[in-house]
ROSE-4610 file (N, C-alpha, C; in Angstrom, 1 decimal, always signed):
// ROSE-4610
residu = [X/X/X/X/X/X/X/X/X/X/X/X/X/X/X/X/X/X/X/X/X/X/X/X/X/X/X/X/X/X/X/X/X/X/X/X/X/X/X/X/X/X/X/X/X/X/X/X/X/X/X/X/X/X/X/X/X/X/X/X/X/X/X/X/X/X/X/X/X/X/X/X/X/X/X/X/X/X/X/X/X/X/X/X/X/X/X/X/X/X/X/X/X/X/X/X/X/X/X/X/X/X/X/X/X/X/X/X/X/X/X/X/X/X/X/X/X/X/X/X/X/X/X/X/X/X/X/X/X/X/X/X/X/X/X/X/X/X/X/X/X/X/X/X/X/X/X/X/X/X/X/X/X/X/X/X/X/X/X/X/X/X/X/X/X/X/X/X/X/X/X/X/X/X/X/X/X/X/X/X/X/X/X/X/X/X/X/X/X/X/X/X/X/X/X/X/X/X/X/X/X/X/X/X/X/X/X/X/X/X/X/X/X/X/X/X/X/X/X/X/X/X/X/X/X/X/X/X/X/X/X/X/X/X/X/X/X/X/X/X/X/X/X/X/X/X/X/X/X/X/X/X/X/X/X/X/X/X/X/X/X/X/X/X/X/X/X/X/X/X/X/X/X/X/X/X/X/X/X/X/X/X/X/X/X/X/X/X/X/X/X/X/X/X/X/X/X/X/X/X/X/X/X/X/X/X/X/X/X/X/X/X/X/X/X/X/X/X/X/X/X/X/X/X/X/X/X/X/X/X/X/X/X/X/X/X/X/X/X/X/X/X/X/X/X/X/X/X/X/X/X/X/X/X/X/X/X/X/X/X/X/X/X/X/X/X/X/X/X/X/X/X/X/X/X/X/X/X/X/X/X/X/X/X/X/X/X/X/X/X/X/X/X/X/X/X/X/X/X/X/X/X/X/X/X/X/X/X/X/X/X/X/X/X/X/X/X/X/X/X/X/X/X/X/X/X/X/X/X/X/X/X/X/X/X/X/X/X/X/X/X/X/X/X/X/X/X/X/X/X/X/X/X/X/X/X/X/X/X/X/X/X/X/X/X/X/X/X/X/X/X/X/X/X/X/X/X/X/X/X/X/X/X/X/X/X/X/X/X/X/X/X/X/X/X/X/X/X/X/X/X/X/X/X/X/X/X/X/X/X/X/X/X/X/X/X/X/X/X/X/X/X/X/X/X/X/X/X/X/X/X/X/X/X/X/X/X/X/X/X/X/X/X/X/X/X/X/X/X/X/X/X/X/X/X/X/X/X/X/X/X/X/X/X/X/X/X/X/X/X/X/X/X/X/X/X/X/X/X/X/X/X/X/X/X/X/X/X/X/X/X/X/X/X/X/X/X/X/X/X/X/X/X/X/X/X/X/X/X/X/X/X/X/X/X/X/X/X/X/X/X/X/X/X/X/X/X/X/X/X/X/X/X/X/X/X/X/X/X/X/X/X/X/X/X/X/X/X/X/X/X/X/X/X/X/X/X/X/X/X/X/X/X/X/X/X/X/X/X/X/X/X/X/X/X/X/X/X/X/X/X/X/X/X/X/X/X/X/X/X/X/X/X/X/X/X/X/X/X/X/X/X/X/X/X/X/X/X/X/X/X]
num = [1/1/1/2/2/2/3/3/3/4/4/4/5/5/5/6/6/6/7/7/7/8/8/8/9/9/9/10/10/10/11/11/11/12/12/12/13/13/13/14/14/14/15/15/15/16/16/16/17/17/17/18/18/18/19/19/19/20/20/20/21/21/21/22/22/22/23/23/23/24/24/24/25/25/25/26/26/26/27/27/27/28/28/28/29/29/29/30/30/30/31/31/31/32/32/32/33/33/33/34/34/34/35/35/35/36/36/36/37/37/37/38/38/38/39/39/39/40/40/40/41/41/41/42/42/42/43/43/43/44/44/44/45/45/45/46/46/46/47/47/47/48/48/48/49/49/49/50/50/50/51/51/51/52/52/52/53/53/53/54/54/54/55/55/55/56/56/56/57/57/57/58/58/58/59/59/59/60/60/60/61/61/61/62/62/62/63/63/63/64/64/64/65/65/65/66/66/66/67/67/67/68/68/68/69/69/69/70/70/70/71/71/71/72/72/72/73/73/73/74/74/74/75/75/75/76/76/76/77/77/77/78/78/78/79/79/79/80/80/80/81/81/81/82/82/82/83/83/83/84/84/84/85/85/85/86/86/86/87/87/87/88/88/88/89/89/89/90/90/90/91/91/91/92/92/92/93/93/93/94/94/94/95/95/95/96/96/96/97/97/97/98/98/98/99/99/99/100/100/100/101/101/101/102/102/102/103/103/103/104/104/104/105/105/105/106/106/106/107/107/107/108/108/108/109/109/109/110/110/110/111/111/111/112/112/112/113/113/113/114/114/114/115/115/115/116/116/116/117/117/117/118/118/118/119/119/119/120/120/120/121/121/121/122/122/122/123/123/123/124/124/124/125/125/125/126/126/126/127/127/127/128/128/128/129/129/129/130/130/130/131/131/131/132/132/132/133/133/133/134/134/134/135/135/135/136/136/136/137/137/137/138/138/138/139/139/139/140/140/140/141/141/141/142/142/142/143/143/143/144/144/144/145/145/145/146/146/146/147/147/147/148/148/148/149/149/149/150/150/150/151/151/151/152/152/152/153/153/153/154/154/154/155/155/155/156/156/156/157/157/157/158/158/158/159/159/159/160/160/160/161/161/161/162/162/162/163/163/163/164/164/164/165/165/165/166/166/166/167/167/167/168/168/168/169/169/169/170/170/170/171/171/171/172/172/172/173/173/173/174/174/174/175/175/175/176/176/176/177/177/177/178/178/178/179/179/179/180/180/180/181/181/181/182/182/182/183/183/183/184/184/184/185/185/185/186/186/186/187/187/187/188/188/188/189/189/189/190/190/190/191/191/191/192/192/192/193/193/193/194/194/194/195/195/195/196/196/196/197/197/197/198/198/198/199/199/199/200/200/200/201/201/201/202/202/202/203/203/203/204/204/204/205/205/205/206/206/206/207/207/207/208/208/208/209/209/209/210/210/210/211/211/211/212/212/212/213/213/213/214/214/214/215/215/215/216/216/216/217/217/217/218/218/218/219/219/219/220/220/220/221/221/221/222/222/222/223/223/223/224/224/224/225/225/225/226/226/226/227/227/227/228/228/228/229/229/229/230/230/230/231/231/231/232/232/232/233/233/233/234/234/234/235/235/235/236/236/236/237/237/237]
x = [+0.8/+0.0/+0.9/+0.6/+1.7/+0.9/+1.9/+1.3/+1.6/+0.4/+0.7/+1.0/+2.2/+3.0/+2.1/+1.9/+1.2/+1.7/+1.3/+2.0/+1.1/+1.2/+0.5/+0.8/-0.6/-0.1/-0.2/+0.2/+0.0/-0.3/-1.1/-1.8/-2.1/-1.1/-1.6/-2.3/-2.7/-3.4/-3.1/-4.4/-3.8/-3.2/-2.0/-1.1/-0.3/-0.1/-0.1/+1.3/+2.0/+2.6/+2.9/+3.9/+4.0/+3.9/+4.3/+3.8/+2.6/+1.2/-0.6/-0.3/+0.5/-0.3/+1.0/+2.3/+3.5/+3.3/+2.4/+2.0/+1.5/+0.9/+0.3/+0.9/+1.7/+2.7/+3.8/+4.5/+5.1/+4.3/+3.5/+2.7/+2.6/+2.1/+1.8/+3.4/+4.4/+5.7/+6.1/+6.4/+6.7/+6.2/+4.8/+4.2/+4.4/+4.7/+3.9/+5.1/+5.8/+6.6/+5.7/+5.7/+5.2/+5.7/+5.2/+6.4/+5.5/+5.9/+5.3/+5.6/+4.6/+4.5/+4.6/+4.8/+4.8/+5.1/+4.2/+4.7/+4.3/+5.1/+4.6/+4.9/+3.5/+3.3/+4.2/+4.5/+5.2/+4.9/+5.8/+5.4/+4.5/+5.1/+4.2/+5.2/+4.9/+5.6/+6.1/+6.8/+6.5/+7.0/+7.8/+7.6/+7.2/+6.1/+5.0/+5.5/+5.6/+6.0/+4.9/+4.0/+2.9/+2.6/+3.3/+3.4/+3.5/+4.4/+4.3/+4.2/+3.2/+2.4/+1.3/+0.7/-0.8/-1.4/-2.7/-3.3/-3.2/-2.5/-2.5/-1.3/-0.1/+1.4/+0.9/+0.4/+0.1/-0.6/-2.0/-2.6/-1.5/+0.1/+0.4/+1.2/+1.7/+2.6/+2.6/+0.8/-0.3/+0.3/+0.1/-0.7/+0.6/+1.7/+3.4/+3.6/+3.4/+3.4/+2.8/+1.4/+0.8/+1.4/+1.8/+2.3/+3.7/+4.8/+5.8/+5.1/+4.5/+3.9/+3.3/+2.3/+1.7/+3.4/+3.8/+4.9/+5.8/+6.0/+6.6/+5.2/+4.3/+3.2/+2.1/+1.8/+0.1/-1.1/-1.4/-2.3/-1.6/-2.5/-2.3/-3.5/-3.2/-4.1/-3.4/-4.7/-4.3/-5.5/-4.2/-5.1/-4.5/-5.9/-5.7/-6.7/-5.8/-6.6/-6.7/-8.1/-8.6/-8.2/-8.0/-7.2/-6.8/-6.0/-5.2/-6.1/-7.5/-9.0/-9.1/-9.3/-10.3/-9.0/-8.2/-7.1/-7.1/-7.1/-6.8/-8.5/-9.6/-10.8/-11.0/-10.6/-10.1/-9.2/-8.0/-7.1/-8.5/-9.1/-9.8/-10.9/-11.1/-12.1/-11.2/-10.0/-9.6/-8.1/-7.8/-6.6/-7.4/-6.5/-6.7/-6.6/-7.0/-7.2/-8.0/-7.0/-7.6/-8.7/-8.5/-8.7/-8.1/-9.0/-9.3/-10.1/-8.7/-9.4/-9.3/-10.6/-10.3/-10.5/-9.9/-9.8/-10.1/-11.5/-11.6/-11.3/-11.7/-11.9/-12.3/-11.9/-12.3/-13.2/-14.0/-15.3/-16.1/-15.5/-16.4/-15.8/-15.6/-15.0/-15.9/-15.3/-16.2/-15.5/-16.0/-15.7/-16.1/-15.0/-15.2/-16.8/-17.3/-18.7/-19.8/-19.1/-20.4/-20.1/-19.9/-19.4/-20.4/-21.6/-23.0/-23.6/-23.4/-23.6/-23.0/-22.4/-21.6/-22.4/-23.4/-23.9/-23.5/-22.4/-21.2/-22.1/-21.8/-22.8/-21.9/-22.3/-21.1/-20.0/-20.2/-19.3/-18.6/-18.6/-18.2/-16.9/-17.4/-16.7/-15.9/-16.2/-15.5/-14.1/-14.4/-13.2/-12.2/-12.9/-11.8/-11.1/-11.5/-11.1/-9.5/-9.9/-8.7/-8.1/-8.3/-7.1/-6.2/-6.6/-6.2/-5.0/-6.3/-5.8/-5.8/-5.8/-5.8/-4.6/-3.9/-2.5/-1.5/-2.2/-1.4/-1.4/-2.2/-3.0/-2.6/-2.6/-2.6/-1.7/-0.1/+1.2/+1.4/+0.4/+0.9/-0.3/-1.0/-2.2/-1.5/-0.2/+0.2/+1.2/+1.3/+2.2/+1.3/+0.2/-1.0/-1.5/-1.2/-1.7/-3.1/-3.6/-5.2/-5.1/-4.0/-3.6/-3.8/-3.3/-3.2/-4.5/-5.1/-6.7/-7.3/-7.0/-8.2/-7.9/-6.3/-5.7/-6.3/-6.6/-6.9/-9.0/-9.4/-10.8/-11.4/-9.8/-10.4/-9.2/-8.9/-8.2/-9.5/-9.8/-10.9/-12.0/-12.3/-13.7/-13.2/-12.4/-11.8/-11.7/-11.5/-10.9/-12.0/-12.9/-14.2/-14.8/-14.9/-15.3/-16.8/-16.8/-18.2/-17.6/-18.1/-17.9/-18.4/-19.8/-20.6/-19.7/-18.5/-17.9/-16.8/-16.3/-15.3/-15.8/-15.3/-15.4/-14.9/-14.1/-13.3/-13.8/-13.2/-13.6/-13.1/-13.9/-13.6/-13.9/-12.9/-13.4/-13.1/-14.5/-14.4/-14.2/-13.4/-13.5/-13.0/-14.1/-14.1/-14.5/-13.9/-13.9/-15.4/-15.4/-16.9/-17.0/-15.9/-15.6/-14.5/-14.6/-13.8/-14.5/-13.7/-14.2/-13.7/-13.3/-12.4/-13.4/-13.7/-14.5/-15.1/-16.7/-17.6/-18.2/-18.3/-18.6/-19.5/-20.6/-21.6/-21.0/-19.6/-19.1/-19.5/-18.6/-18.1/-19.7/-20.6/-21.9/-22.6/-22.4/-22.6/-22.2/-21.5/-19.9/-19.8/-20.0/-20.8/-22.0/-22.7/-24.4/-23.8/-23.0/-22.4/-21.3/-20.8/-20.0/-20.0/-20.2/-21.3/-20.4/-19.5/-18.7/-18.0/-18.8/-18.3/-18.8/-17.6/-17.9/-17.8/-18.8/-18.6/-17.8/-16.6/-16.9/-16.5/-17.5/-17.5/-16.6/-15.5/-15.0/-15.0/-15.4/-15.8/-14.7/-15.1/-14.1/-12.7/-13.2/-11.7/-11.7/-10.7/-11.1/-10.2/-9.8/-9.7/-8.0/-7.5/-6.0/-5.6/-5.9/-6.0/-4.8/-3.7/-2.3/-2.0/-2.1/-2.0/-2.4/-3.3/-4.2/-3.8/-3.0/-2.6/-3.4/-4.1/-4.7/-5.9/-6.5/-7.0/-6.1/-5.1/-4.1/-3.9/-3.8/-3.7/-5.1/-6.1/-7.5/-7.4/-7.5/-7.1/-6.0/-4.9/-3.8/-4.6/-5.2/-5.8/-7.0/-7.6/-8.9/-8.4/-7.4/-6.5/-6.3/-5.7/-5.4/-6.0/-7.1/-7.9/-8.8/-9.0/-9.5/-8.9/-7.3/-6.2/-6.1/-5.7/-4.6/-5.1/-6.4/-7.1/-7.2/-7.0/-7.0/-6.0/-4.7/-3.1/-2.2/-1.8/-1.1/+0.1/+0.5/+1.3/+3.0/+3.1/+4.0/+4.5/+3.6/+3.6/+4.1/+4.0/+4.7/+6.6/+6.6/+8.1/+8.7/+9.5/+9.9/+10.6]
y = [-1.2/+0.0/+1.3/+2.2/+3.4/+4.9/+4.7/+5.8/+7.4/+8.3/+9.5/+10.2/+11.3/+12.0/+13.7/+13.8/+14.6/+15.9/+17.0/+18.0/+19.2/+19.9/+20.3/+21.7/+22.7/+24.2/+24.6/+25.6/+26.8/+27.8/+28.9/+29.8/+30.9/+31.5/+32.4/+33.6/+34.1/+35.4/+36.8/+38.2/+39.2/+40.0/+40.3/+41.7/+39.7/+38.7/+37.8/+37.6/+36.2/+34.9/+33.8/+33.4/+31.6/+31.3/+32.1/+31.6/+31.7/+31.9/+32.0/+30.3/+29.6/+28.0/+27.2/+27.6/+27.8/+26.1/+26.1/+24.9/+23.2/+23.9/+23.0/+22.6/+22.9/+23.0/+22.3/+22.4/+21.5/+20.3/+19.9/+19.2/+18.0/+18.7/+17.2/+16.8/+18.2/+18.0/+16.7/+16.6/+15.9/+14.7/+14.4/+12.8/+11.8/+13.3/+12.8/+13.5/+12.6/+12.7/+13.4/+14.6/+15.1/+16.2/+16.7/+17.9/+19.3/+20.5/+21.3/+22.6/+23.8/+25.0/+25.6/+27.2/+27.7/+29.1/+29.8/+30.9/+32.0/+33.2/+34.4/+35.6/+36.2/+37.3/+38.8/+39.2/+40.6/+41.8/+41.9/+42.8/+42.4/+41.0/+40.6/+40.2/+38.9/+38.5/+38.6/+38.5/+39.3/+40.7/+41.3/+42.9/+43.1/+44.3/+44.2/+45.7/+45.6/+46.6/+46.4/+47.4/+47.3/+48.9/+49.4/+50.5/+50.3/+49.8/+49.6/+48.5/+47.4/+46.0/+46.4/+45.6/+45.5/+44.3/+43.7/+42.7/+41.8/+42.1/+41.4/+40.7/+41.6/+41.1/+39.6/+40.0/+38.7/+37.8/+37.8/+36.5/+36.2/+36.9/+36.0/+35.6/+35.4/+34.9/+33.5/+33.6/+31.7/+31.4/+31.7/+31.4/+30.8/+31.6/+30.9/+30.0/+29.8/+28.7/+27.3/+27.5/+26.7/+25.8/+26.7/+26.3/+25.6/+26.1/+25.3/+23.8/+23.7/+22.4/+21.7/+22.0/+21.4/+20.9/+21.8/+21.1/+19.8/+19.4/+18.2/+17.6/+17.7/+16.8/+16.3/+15.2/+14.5/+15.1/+15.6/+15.7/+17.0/+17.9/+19.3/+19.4/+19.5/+19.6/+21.2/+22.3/+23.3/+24.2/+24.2/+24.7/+26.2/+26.8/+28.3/+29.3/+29.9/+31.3/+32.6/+32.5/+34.0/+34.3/+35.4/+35.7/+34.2/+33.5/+32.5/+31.6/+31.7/+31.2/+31.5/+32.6/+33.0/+32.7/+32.9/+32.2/+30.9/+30.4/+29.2/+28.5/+29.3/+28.8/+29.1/+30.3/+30.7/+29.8/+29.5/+28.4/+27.2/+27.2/+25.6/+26.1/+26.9/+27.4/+27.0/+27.3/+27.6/+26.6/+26.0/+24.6/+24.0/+22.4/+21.0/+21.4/+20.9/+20.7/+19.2/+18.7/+17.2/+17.6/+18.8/+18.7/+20.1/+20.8/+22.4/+21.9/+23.2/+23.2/+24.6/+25.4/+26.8/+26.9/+27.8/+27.7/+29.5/+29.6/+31.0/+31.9/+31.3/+31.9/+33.7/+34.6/+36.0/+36.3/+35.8/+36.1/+37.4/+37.2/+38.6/+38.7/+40.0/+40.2/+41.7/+41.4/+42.4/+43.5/+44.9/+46.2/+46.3/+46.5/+46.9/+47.3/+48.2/+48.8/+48.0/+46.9/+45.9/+44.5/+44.7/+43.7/+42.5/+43.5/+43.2/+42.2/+42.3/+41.0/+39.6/+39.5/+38.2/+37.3/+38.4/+37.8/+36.7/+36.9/+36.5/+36.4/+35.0/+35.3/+35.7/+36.0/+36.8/+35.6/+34.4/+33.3/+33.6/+33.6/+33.7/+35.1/+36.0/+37.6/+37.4/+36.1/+36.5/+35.2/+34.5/+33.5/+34.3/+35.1/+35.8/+37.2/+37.5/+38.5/+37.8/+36.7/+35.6/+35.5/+35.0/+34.7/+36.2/+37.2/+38.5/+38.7/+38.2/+38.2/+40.0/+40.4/+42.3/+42.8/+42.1/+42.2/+41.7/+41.1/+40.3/+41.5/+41.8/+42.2/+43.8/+44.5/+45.7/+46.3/+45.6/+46.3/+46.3/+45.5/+45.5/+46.3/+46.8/+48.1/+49.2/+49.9/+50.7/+50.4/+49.6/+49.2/+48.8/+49.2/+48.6/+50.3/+50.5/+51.7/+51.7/+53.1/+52.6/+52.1/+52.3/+51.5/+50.4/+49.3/+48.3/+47.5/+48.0/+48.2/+47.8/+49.1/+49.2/+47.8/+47.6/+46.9/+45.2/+44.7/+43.7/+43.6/+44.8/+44.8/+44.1/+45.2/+44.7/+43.5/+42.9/+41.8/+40.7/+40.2/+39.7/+39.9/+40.9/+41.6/+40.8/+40.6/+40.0/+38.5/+38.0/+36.7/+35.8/+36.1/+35.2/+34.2/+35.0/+34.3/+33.0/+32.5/+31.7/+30.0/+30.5/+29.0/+28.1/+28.0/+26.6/+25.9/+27.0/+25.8/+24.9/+25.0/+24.3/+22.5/+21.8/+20.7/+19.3/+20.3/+19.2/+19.0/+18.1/+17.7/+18.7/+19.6/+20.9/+20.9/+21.2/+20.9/+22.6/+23.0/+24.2/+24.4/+24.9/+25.4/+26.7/+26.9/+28.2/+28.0/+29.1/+29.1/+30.2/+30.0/+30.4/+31.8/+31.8/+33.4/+34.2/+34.2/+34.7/+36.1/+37.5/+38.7/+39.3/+38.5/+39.1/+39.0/+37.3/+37.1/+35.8/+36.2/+36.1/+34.6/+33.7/+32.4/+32.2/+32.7/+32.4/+32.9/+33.4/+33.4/+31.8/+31.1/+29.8/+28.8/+29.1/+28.5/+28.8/+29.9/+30.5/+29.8/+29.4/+28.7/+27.8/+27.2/+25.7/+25.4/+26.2/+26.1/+25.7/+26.6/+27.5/+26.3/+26.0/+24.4/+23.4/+22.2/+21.0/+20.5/+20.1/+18.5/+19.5/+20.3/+20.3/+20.3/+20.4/+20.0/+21.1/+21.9/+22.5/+22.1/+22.6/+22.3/+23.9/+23.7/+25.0/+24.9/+25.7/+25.1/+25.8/+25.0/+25.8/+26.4/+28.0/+28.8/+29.2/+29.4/+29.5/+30.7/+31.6/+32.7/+32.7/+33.4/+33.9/+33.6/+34.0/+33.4/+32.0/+31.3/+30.3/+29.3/+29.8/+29.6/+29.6/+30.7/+31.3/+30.5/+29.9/+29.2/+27.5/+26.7/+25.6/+24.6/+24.3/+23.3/+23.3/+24.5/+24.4/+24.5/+24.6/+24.4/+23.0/+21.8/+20.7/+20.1/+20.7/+20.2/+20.2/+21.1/+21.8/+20.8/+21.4/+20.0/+18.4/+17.9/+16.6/+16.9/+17.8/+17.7/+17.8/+18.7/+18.7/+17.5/+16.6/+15.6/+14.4/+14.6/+13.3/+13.6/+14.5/+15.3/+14.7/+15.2/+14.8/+13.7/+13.6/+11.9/+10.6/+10.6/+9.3/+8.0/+8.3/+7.7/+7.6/+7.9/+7.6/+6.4/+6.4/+4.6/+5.0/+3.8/+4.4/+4.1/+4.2/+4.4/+6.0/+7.0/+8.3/+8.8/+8.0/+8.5/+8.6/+9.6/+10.0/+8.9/+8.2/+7.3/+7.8]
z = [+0.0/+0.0/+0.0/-0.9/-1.1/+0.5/+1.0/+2.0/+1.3/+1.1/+0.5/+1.6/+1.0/+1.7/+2.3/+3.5/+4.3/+4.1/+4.5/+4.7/+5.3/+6.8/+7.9/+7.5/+7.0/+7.1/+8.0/+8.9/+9.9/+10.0/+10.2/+9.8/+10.9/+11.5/+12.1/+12.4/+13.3/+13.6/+13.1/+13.1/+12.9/+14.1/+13.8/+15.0/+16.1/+15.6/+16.0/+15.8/+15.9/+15.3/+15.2/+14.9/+15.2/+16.4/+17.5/+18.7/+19.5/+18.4/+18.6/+18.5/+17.3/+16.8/+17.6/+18.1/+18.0/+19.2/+20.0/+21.2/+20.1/+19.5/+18.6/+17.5/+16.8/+15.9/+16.1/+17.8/+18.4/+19.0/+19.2/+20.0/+18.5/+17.2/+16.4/+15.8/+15.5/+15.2/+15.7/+16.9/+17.7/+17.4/+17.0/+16.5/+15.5/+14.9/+13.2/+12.7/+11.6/+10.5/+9.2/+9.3/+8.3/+7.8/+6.3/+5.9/+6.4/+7.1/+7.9/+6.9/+7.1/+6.5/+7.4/+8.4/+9.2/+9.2/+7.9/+8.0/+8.9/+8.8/+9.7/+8.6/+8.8/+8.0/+7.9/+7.0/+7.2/+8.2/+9.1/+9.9/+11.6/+11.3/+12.4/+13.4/+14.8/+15.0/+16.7/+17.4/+18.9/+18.7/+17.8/+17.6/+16.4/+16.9/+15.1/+14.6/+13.3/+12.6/+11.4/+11.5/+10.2/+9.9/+9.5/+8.9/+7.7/+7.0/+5.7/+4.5/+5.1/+4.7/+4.7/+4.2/+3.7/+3.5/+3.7/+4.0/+3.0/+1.7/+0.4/+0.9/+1.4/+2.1/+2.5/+3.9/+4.8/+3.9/+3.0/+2.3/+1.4/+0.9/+0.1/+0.8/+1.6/+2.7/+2.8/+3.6/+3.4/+2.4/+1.5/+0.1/-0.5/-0.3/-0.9/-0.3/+0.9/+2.2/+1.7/+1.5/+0.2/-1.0/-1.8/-2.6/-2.4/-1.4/-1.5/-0.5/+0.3/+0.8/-0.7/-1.0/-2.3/-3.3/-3.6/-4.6/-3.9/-2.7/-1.9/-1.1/-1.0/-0.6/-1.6/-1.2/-1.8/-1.6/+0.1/+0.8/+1.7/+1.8/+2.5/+3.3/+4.9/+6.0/+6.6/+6.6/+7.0/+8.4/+8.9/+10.4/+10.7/+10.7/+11.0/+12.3/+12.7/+13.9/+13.3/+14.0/+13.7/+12.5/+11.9/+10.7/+9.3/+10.7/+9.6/+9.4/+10.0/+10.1/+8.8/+8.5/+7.1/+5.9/+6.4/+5.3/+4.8/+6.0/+5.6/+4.6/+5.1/+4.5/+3.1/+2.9/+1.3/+0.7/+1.0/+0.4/-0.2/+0.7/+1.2/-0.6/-0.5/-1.4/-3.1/-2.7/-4.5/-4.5/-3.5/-3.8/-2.9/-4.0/-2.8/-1.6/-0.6/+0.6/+1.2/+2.3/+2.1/+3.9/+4.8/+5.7/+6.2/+7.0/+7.5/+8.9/+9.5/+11.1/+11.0/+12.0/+11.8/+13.4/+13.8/+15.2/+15.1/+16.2/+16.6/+15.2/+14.0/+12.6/+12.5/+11.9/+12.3/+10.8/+10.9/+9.9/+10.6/+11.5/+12.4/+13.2/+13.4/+15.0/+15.4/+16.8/+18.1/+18.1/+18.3/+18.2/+20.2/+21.3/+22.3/+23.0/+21.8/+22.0/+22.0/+21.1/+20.9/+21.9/+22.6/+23.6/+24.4/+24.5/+25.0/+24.2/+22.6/+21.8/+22.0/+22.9/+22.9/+24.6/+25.5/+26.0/+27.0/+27.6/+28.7/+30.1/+30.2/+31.5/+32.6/+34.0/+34.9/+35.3/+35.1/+35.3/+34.4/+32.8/+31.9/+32.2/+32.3/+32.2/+33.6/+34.7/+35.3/+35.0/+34.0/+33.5/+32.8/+31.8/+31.8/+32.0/+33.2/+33.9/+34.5/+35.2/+36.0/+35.0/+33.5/+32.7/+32.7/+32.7/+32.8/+31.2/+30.4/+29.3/+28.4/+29.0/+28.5/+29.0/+30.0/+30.3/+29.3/+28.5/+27.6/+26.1/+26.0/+24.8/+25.0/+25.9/+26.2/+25.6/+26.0/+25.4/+23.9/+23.0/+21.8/+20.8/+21.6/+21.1/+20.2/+21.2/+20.6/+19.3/+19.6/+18.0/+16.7/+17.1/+15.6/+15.1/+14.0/+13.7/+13.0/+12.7/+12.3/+10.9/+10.3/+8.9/+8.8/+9.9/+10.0/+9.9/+11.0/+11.1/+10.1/+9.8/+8.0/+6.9/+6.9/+6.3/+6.9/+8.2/+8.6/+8.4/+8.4/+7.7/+6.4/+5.2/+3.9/+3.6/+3.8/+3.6/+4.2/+5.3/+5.9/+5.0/+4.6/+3.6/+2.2/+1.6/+1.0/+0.3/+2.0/+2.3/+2.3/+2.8/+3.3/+2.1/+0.6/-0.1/+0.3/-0.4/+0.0/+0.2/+1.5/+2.5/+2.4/+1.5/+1.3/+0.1/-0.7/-1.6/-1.3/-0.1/+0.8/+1.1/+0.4/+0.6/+1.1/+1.6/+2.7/+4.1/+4.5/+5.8/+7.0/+7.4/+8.6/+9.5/+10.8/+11.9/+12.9/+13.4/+13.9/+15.2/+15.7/+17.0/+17.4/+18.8/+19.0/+20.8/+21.5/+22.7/+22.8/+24.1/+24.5/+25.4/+25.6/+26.3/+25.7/+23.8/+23.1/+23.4/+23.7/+23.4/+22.0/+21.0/+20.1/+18.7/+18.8/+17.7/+18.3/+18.3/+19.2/+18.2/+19.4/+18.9/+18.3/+17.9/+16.9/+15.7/+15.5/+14.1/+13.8/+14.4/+14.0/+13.9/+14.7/+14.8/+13.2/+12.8/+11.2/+10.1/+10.4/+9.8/+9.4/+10.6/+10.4/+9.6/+9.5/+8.8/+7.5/+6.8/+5.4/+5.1/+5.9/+5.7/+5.1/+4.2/+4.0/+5.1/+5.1/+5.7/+7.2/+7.9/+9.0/+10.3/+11.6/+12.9/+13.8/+14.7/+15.8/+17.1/+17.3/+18.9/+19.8/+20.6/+21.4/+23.0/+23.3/+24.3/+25.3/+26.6/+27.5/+28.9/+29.2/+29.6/+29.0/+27.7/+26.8/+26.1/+25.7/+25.6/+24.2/+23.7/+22.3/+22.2/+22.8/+23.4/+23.8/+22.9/+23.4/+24.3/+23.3/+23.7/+24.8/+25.5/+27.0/+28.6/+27.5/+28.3/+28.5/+29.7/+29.3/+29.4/+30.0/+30.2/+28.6/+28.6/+27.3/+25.7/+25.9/+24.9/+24.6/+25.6/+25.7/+25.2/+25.4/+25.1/+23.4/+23.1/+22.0/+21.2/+21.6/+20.6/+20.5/+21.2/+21.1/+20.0/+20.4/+19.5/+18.0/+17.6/+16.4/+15.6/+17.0/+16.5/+16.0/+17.1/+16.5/+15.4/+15.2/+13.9/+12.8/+12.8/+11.5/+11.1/+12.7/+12.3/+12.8/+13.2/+13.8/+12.7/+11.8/+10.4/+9.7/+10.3/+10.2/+10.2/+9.2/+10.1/+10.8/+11.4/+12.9/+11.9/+10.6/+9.9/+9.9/+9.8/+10.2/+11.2/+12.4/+14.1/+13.8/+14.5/+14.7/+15.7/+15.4/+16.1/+17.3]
């Protein structure tokens, strides 16, 4: 039996980088002998410089990422956040694709003011208050200019394309106390999907990284998603 040769995209966030997927990335690395993509967008990264990129920069970034995996693989499985969400679901739209995870996908995101739409119950607002995930998020406000902004709007406005043509096998997840991009994106998502799977996770916030025990939750659900149908010729010895 000829085993076809795999190859795992990665797809990060906007104002983000490889260290949003960087847990999970190492988590299947580690299992699975497979050929890996991993790019990071221009301008991004733990110091963000976006002053002078634009959202076409970052989708060709994926998109070259793509293509060098496609030219050394059979089968291309691509898993993307927020941003690297709607990327990677566009890819899914217009190349093979054998298999799409979109994690906390940004088909929509929350403007501060609209906050009340996401409907947090006080357990909820107070999970993530404790994660004290705005401490995280705070210091890198000032390094996003309103360019950037505008630039992560129409790239997304862009990107979304129509989701009912995606016919691979997708699997959604989204945390439940996202303030960023509010889980009924992904409940939408799903409708608009043919071959896909909700899962909603509970006390998890948009950061998911940050978060270990749900990072761990997370890397498994990835997994058995991808590779439950792997022969154990694939495992890293």
């Amino acid at each position: 039996m000829t085993i076809s040769k795999i190859g795992v995209l990665f797809l990060h966030g906007y104002t983000g980088g490889r260290y949003e997927l960087e847990p999970a990335f190492q988590y299947l690395k580690k299992r699975y002998d497979f050929e890996y993509e991993f790019p990071q967008y221009p301008g991004h990264g733990t110091t963000l410089n976006l002053s002078s990129v634009t959202g076409d920069d970052w989708y060709r970034e994926a998109e070259r990422a793509y293509f060098n995996l496609a030219s050394r693989t059979d089968k291309i499985y691509v898993i993307g956040f927020s941003m690297g969400g709607v990327f990677a679901s566009f890819i899914a739209q217009n190349y093979p694709v054998e298999k799409l995870v979109l994690i906390a996908p940004a088909f929509d995101h929350t403007k501060l003011s609209r906050l009340n739409r996401l409907k947090l119950s006080p357990s909820g607002v107070n999970d993530h208050f404790k994660l004290n995930m705005m401490a995280r998020v705070r210091p890198r406000l000032k390094n996003i200019p309103i360019r950037a902004v505008k630039e992560f709007i129409k790239i997304v406005d862009s990107k979304i394309g129509d989701l009912e043509s995606i016919t691979c096998d997708t699997l959604l997840i989204h945390g439940k106390i996202d303030l960023l991009v509010p889980y009924e994106t992904s409940i939408e998502a799903e409708k608009k999907i043919p071959q896909s799977k909700l899962i909603l996770m509970e006390h998890t916030p948009h950061l998911i990284m940050f978060t270990q025990d749900k990072q761990l939750e997370l890397n498994i659900l990835v997994e058995r998603f991808l590779f439950l149908d792997i022969g154990l010729k694939h495992l890293v010895d």
